[in-house]
N, C-alpha and C positions, 0 to 999 in steps of 0.2 A: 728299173720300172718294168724290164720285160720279163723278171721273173715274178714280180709283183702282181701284173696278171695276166698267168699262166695259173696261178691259187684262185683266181675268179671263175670257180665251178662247186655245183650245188654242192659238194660233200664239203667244201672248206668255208662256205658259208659260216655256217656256226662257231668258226673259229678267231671273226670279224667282230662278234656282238658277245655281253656276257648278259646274263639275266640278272634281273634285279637282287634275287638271296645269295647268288655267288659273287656277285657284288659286294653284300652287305658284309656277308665273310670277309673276303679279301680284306674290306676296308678298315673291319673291325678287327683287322690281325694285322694291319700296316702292310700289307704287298701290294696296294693299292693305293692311287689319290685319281679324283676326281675332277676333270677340269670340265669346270661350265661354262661353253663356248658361245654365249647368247649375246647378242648385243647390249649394252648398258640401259635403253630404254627398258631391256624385259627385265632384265635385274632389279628395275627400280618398282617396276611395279608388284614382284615379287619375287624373293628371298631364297635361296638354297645358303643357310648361315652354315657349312664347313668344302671344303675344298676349293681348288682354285678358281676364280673368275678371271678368265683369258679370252675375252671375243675370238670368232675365226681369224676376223681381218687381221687381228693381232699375235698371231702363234709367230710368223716369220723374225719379228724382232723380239720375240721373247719367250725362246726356244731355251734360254737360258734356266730360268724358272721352272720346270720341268725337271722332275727328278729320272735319272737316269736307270736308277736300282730297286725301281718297282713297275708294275704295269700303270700304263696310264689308260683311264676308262676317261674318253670324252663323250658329253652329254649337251644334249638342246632340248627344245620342250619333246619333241619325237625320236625323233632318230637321221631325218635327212641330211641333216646340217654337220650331225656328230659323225657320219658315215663318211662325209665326203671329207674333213679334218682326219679322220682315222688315218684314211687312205693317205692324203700330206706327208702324216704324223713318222707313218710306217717308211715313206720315203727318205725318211729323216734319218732313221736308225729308231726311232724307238719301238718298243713294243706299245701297244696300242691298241684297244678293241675301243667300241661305243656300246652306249648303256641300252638293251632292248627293251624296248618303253620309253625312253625316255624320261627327262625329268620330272615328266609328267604323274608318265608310272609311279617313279620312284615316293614321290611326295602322295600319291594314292596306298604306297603300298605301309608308309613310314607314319599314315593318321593316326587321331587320336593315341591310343597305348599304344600303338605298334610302334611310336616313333623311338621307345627306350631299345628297340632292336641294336639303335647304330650307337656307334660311341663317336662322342662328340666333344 
């Protein structure tokens, strides 16, 4: 953890968060999965229908699920929630940024036609 932040300064910032088109890549080239870390009530009220759904509470028991051999981009409707999981994540051994926008973004940026960007 103590070289974990010793990278918390402005120039590695950016290396914490990916933006949403280098997202889409990744995702749409398989070096990436998604994991939507929201609680079940936000899911139910609405849908992100591909990557995984793993509440926060829930990464500790099921760390297992989690693929090892790509980056994993965690996502909340902003970024708070996905940032402070990231950080976990990173603890963990994995790689691990969060989605800048969040899923918020995401679902703004993926409307109407733009949604044939992702492969699903």
């Amino acid at each position: 953890m103590s070289e974990f932040i010793k990278n918390v300064i402005p120039s590695e910032m950016k290396n914490m968060r990916i933006e949403i088109d280098e997202f889409i890549e990744l995702y749409n080239e398989s070096k990436c999965e998604l994991v939507d870390i929201r609680v079940p009530l936000e899911t139910k009220v609405w849908q992100v229908n591909f990557g995984l759904k793993i509440p926060a509470n829930e990464l500790p028991e099921r760390l297992n699920e989690l693929p090892k051999d790509k980056l994993i981009v965690v996502a909340c409707p902003k970024a708070d929630r996905s940032n402070m999981a990231r950080t976990w994540l990173v603890t963990q051994g994995f790689e691990v940024k969060y989605l800048s926008g969040g899923l918020l973004g995401l679902m703004d940026s993926l409307k109407g036609g733009m949604a044939k960007k992702i492969k699903i």
